[in-house]
DRENTORKOL-3810 file (N, C-alpha, C; in nm, 4 decimals):
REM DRENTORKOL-3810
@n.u->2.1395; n.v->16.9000; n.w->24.6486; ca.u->2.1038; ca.v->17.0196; ca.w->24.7208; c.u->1.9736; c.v->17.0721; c.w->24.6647
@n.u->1.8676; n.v->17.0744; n.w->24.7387; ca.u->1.7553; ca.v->17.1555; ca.w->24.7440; c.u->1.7531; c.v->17.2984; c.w->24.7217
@n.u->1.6749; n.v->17.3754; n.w->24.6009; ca.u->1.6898; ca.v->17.5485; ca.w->24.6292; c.u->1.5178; c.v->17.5526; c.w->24.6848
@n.u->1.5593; n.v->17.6707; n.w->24.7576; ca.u->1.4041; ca.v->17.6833; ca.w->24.7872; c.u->1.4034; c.v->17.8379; c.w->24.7676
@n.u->1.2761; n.v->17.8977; n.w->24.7493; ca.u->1.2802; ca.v->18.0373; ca.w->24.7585; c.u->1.3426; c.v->18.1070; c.w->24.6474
@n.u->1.3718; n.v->18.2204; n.w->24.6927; ca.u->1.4395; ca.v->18.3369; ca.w->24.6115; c.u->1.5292; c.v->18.2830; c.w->24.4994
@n.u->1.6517; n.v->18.1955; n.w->24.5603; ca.u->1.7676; ca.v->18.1018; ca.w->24.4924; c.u->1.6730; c.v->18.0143; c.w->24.3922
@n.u->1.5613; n.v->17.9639; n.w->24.4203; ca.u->1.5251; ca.v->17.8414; ca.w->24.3459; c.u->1.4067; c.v->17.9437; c.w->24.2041
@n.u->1.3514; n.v->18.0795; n.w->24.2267; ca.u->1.3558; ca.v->18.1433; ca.w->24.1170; c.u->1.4242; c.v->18.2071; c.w->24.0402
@n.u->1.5435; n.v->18.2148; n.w->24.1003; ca.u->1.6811; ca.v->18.3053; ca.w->24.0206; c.u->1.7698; c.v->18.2119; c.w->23.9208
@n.u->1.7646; n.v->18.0762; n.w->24.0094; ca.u->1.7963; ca.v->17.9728; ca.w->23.8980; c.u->1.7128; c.v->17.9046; c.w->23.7583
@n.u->1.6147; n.v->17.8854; n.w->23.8115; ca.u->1.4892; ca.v->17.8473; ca.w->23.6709; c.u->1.5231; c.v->17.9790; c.w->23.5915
@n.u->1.4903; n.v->18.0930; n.w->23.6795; ca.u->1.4794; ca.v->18.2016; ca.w->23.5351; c.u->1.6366; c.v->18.1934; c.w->23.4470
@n.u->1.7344; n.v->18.1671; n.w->23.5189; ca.u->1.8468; ca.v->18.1524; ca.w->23.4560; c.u->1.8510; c.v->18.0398; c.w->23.3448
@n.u->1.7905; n.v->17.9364; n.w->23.3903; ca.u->1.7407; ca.v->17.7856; ca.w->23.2661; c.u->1.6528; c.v->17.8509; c.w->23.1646
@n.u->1.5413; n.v->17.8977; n.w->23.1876; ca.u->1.4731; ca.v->17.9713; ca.w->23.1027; c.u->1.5310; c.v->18.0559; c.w->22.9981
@n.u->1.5981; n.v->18.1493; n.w->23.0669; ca.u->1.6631; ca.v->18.2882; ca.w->22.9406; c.u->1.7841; c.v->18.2203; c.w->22.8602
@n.u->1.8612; n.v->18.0998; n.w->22.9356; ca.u->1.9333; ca.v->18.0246; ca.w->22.8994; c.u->1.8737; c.v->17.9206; c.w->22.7630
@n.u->1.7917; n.v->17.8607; n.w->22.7510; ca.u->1.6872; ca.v->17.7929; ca.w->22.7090; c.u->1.6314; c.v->17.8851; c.w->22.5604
@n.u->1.5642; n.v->18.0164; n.w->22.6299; ca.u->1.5449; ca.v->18.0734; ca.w->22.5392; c.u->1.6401; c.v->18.1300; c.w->22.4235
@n.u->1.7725; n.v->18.1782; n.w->22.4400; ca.u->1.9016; ca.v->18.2191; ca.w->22.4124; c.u->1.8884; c.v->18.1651; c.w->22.3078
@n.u->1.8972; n.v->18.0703; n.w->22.3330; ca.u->1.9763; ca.v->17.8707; ca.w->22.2564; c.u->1.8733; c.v->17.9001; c.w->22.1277
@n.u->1.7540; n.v->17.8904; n.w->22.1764; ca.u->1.6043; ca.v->17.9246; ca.w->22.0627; c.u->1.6243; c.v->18.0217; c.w->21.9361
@n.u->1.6373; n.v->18.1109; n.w->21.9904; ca.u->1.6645; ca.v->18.2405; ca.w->21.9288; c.u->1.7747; c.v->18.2698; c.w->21.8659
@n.u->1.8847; n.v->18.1742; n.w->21.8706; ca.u->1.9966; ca.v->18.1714; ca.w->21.7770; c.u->1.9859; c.v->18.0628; c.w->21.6533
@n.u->1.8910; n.v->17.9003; n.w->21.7319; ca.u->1.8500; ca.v->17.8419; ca.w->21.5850; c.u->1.7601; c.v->17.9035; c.w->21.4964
@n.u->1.6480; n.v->18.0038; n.w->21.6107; ca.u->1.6089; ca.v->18.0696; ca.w->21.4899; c.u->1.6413; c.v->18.1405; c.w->21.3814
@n.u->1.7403; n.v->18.2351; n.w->21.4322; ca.u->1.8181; ca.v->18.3696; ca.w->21.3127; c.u->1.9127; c.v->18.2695; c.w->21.2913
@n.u->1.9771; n.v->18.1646; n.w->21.2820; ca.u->2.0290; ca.v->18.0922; ca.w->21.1903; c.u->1.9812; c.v->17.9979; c.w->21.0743
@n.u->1.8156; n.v->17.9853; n.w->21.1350; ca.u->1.7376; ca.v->17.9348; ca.w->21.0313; c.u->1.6961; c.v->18.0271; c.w->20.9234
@n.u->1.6539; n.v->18.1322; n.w->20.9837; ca.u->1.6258; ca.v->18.2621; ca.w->20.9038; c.u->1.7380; c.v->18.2884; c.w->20.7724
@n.u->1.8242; n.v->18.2979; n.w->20.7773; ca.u->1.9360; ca.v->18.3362; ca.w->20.7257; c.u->1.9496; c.v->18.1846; c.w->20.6019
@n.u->1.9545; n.v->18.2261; n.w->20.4684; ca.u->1.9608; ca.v->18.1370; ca.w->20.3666; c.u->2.0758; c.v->18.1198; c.w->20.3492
@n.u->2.1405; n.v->17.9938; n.w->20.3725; ca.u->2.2815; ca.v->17.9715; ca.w->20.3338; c.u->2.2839; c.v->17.9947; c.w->20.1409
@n.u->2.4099; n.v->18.0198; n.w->20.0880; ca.u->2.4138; ca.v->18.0301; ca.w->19.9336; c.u->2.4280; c.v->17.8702; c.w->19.9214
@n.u->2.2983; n.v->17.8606; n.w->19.8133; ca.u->2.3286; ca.v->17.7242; ca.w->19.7139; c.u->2.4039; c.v->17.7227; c.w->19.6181
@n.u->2.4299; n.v->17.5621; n.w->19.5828; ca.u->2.5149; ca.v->17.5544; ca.w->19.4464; c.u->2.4339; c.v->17.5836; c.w->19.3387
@n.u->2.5026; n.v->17.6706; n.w->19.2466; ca.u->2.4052; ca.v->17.6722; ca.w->19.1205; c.u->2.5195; c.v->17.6161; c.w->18.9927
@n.u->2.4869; n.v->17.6326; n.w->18.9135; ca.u->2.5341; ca.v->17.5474; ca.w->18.7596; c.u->2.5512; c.v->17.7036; c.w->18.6513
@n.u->2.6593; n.v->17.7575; n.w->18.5900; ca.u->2.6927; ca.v->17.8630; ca.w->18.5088; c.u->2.7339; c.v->17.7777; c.w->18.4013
@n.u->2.6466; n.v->17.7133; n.w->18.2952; ca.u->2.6987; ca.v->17.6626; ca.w->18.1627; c.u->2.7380; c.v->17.5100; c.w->18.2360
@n.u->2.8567; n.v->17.4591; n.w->18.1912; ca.u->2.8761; ca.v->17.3549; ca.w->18.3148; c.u->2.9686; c.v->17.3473; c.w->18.4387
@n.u->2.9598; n.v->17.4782; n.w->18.4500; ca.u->3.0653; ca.v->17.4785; ca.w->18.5571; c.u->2.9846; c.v->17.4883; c.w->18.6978
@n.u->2.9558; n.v->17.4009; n.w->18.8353; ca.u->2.8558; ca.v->17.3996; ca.w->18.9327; c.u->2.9939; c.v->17.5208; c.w->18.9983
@n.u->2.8998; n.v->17.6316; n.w->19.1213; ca.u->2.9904; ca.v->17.6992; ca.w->19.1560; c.u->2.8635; c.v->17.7291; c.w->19.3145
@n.u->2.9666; n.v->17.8042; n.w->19.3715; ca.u->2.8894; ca.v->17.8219; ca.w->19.5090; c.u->2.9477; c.v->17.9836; c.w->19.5535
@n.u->2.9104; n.v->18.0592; n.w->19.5236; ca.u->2.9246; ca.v->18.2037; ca.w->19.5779; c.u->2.8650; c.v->18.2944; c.w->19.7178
@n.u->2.9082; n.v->18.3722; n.w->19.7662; ca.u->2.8983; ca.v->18.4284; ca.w->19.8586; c.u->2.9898; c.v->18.4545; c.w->19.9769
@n.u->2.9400; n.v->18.4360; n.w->20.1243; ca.u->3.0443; ca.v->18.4858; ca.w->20.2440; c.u->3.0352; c.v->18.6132; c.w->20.2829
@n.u->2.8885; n.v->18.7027; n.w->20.3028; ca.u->2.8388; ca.v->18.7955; ca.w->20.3680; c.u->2.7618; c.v->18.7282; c.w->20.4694
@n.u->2.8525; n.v->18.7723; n.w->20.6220; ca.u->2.7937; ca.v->18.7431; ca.w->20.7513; c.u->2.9237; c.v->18.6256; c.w->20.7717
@n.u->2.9443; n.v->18.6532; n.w->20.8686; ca.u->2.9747; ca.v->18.5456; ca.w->20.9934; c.u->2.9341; c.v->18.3423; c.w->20.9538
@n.u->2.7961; n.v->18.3623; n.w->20.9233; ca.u->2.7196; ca.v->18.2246; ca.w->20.9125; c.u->2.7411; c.v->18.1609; c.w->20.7709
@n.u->2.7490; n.v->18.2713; n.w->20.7004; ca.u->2.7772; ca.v->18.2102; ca.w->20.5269; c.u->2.9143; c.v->18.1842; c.w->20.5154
@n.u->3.0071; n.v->18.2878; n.w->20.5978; ca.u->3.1016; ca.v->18.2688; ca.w->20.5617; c.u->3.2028; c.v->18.1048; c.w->20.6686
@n.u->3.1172; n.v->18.0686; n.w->20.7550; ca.u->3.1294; ca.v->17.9561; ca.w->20.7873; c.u->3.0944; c.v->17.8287; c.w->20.7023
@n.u->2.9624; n.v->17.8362; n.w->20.6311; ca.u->2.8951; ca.v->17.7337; ca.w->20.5871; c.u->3.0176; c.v->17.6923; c.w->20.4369
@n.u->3.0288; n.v->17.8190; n.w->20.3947; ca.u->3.1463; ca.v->17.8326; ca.w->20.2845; c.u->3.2890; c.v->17.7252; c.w->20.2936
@n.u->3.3105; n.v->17.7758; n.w->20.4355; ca.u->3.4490; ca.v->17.7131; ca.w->20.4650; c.u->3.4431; c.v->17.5779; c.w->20.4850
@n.u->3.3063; n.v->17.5309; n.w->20.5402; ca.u->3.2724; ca.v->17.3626; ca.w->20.5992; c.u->3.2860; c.v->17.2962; c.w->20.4159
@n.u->3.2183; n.v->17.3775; n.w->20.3235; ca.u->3.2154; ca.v->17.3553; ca.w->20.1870; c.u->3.3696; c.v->17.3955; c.w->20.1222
@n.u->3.4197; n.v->17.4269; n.w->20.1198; ca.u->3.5449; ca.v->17.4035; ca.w->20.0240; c.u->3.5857; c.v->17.2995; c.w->19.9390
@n.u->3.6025; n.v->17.2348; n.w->20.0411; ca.u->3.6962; ca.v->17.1142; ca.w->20.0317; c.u->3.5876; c.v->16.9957; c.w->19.9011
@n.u->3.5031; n.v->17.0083; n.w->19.8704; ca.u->3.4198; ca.v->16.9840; ca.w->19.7394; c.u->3.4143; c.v->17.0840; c.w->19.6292
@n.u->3.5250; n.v->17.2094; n.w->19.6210; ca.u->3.5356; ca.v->17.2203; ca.w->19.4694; c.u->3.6957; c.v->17.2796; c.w->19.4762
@n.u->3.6816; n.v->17.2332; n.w->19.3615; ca.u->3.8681; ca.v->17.2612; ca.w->19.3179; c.u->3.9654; c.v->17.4067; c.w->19.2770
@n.u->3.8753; n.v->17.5144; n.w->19.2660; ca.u->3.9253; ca.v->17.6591; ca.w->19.2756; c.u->3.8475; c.v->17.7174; c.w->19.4556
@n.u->3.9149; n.v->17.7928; n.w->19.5107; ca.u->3.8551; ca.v->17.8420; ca.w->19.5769; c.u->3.9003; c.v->18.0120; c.w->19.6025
@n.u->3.8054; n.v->18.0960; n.w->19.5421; ca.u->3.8666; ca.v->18.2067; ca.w->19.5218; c.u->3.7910; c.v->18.3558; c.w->19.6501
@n.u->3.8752; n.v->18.3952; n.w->19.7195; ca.u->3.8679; ca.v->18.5095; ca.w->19.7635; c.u->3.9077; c.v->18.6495; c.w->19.7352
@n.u->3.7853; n.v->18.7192; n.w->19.7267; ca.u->3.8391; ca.v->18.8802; ca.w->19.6944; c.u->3.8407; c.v->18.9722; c.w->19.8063
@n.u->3.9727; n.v->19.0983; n.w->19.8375; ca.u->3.9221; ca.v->19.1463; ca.w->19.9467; c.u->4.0174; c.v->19.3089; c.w->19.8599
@n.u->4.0056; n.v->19.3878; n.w->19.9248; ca.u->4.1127; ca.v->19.4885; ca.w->19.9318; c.u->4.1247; c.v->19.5561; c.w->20.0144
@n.u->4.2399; n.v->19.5836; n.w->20.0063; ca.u->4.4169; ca.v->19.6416; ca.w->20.0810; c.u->4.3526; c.v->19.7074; c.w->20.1736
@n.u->4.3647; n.v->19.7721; n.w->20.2869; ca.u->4.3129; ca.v->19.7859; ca.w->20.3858; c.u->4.4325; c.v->19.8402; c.w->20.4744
@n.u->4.3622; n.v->19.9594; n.w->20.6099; ca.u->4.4771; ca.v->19.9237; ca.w->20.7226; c.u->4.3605; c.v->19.9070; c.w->20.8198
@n.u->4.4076; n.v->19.8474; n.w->20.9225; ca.u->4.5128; ca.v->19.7549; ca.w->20.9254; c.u->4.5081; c.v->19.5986; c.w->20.8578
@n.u->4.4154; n.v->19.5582; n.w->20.8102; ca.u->4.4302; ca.v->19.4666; ca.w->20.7229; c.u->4.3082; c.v->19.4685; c.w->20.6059
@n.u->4.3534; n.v->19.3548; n.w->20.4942; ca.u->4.2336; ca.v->19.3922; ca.w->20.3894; c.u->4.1118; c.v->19.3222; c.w->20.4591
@n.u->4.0018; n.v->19.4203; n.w->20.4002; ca.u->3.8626; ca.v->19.3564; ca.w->20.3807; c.u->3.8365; c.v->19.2891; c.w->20.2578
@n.u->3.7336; n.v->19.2029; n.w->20.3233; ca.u->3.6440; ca.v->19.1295; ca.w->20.2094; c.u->3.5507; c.v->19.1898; c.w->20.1147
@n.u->3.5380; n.v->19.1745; n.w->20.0112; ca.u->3.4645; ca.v->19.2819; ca.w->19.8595; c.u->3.3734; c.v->19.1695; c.w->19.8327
@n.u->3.2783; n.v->19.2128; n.w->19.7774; ca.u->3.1766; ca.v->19.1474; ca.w->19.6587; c.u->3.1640; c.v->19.2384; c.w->19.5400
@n.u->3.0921; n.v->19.1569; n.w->19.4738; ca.u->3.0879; ca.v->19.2809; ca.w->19.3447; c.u->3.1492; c.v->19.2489; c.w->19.2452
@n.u->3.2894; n.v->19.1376; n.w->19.2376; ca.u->3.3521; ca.v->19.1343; ca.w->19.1683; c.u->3.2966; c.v->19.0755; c.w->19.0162
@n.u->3.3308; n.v->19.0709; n.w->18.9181; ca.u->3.3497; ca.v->19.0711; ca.w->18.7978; c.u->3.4033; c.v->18.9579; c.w->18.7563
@n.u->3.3736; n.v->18.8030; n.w->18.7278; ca.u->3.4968; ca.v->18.7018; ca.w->18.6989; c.u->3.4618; c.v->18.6303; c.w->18.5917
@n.u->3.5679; n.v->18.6498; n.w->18.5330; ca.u->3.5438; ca.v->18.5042; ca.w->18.3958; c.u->3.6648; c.v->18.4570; c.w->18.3767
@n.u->3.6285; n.v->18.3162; n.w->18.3410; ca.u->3.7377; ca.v->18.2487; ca.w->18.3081; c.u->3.7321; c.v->18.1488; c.w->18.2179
@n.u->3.8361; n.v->18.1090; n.w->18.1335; ca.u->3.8876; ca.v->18.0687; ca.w->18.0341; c.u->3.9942; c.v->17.9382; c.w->18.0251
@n.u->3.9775; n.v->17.8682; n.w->17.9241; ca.u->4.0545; ca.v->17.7565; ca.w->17.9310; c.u->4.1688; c.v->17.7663; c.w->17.8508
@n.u->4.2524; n.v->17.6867; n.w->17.8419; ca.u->4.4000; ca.v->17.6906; ca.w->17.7550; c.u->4.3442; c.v->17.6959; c.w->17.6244
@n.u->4.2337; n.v->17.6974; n.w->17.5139; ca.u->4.2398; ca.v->17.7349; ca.w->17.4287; c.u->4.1742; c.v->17.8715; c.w->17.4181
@n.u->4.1223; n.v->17.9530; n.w->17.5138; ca.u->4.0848; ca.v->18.0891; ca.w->17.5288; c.u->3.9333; c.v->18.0748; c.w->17.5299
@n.u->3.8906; n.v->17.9764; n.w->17.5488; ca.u->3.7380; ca.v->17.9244; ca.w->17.5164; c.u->3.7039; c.v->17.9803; c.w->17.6336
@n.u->3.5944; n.v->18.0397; n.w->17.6581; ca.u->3.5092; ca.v->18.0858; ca.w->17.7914; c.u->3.4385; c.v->18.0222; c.w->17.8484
@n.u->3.4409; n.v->17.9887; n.w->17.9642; ca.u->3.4031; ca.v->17.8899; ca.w->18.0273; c.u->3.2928; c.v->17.9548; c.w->18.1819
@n.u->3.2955; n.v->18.0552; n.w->18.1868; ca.u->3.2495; ca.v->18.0767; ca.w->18.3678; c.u->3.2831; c.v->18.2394; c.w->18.3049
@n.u->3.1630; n.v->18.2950; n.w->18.3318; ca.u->3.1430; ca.v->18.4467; ca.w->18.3858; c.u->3.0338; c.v->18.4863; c.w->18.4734
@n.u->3.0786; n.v->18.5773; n.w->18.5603; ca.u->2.9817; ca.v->18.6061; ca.w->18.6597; c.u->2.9600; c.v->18.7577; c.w->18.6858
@n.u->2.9111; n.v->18.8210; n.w->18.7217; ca.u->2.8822; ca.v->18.9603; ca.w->18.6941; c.u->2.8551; c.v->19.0231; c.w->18.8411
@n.u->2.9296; n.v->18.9049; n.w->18.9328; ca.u->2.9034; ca.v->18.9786; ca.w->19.0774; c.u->2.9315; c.v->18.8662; c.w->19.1567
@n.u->3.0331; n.v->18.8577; n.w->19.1891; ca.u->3.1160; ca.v->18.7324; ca.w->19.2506; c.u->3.1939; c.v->18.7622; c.w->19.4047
@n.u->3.1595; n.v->18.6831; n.w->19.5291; ca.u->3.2589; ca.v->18.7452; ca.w->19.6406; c.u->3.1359; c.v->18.7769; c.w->19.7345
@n.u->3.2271; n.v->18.7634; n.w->19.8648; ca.u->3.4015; ca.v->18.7442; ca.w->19.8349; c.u->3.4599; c.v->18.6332; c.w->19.8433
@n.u->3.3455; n.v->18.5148; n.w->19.8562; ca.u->3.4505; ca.v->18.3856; ca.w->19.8188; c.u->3.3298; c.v->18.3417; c.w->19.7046
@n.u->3.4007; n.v->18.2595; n.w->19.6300; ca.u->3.3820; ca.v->18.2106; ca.w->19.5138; c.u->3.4569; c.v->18.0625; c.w->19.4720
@n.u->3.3786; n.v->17.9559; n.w->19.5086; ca.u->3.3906; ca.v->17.8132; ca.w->19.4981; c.u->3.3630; c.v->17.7790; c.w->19.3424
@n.u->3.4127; n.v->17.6639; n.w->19.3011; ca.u->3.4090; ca.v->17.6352; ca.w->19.1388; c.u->3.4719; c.v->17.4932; c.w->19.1664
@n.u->3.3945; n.v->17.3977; n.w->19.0469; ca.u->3.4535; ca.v->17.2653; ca.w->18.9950; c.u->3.4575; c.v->17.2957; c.w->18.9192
@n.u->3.6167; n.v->17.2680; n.w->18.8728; ca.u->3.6741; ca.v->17.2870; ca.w->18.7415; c.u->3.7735; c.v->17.1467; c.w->18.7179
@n.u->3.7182; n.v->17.0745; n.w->18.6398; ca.u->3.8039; ca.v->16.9869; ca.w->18.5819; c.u->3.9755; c.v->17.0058; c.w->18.6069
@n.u->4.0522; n.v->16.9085; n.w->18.6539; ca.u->4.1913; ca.v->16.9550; ca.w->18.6615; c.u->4.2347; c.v->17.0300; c.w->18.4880
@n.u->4.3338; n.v->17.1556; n.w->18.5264; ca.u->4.3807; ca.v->17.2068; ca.w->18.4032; c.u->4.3989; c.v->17.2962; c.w->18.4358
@n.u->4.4674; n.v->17.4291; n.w->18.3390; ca.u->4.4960; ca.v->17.5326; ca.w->18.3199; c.u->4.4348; c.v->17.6188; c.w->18.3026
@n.u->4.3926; n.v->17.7176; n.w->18.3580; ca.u->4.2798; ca.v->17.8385; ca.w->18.3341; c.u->4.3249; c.v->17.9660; c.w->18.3355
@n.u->4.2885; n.v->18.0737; n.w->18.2993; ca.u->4.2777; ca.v->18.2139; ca.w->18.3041; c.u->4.1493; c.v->18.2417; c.w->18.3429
@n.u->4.2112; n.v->18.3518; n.w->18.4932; ca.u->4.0923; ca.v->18.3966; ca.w->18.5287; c.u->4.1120; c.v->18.5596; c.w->18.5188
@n.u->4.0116; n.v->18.6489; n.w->18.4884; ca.u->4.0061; ca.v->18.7164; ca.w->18.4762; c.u->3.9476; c.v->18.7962; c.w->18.5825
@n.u->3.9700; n.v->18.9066; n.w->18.7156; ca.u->3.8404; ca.v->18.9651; ca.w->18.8120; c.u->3.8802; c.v->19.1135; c.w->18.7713
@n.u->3.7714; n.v->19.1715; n.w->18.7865; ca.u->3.7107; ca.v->19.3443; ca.w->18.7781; c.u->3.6648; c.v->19.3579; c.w->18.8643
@n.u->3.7425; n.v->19.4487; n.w->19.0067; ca.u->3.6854; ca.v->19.5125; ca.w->19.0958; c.u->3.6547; c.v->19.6657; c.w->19.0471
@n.u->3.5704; n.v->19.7574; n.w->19.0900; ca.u->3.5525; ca.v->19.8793; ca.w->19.1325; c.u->3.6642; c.v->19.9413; c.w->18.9741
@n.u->3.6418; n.v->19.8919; n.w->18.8597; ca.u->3.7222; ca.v->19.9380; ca.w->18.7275; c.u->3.8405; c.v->19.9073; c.w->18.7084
@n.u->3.9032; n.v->19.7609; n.w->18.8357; ca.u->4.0485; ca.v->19.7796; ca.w->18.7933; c.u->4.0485; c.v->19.6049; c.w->18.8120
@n.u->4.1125; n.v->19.5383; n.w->18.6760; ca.u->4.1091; ca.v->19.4211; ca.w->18.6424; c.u->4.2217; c.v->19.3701; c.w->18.6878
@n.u->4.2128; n.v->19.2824; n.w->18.7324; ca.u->4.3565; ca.v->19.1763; ca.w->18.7003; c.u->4.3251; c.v->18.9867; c.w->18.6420
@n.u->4.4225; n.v->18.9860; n.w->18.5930; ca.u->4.3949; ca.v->18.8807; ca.w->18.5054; c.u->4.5324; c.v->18.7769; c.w->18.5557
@n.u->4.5021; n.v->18.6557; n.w->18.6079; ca.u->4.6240; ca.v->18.5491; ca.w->18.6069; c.u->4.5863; c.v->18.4197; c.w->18.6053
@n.u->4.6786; n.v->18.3316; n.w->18.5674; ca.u->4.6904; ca.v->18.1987; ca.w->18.5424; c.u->4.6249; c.v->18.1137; c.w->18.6517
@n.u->4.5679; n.v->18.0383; n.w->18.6344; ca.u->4.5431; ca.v->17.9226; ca.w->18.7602; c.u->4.5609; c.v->17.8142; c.w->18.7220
@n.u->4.5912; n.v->17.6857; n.w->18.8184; ca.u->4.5859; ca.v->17.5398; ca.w->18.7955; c.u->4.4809; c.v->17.4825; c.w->18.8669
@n.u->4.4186; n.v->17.4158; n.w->18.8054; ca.u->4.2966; ca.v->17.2988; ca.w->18.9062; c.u->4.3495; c.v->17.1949; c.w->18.9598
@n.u->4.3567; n.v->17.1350; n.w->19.0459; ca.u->4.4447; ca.v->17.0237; ca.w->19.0218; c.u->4.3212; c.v->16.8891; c.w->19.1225
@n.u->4.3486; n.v->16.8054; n.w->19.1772; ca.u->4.2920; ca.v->16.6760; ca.w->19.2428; c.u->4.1852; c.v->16.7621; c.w->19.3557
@n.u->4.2966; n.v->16.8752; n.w->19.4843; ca.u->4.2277; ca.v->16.9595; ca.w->19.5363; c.u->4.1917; c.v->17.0368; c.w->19.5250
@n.u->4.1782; n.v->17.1409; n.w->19.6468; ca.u->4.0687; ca.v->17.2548; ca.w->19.6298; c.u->4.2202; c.v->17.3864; c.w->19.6079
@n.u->4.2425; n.v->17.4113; n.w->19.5055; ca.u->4.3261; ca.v->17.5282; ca.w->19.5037; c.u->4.2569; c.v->17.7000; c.w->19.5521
@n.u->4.3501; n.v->17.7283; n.w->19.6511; ca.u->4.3089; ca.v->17.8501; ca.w->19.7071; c.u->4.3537; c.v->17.9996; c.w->19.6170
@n.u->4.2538; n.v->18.1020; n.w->19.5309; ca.u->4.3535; ca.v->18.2007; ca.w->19.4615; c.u->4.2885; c.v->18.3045; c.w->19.5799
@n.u->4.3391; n.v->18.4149; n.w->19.5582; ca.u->4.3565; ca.v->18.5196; ca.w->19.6375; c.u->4.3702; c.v->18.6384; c.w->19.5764
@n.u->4.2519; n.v->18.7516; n.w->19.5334; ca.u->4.2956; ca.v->18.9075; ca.w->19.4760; c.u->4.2423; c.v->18.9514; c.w->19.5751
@n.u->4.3551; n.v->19.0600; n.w->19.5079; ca.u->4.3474; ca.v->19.1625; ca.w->19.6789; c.u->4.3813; c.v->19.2945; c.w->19.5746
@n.u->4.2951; n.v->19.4235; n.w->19.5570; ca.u->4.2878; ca.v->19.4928; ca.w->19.5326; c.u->4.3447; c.v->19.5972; c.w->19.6450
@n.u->4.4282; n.v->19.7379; n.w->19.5386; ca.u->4.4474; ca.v->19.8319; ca.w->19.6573; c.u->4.3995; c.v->19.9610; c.w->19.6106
END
């Protein structure tokens, strides 16, 4: 089918703004710096998950490190996601291994399989618990209220 006329500029401009759309989203997705891996002593770790786009790129990444930690708090109707947090952690002989001074709200880590203590400080109020590393990506979860 042939457009001619009126129909046949209402459609191009529709390809066009369509076209352009598409543009303008690789752009502000190019714009936007995904978080790299960086190295804390020897522990490689990957922090962040502010925005929509990080917090995608995060999730495609998991599954390459073996803690995977989210902070959010208590909330109605459900919790939000925090940054800010406070984390260090420790091995079965109390040796310090990983501190960060502003972590979240997700927080990726290779950690050798084993036993750890992690320690997080939100907003002055700590909690401290056990973790295991194990083959996969173990998911922890604080949730402040």
């Amino acid at each position: 089918m042939k457009l001619t006329g009126r129909r046949a500029v209402i459609t191009a401009s529709a390809v066009v703004l369509a076209a352009l759309t598409s543009l303008s989203s690789v752009a502000r997705a190019q714009d936007v710096p995904m978080p790299t891996e960086q190295v804390l002593g020897d522990v490689p770790y990957l922090n962040g998950g502010v925005g929509e786009e990080e917090v995608q790129f995060i999730k495609q990444t998991m599954k390459d490190y073996t803690l995977r930690f989210a902070f959010s708090r208590a909330g109605t109707p459900r919790a939000e996601y925090v940054a800010n947090v406070a984390v260090t952690i420790t091995d079965a002989k109390g040796t310090n291994l990983f501190e960060l001074a502003a972590a979240g709200p997700y927080l990726l880590l290779k950690l050798p399989p084993g036993r750890y203590s992690v320690t997080a400080t939100y907003e002055n109020q700590t909690v401290t618990r056990p973790v295991v590393a194990g083959k996969g990506t173990t998911p922890i979860n604080f949730v402040w209220k």
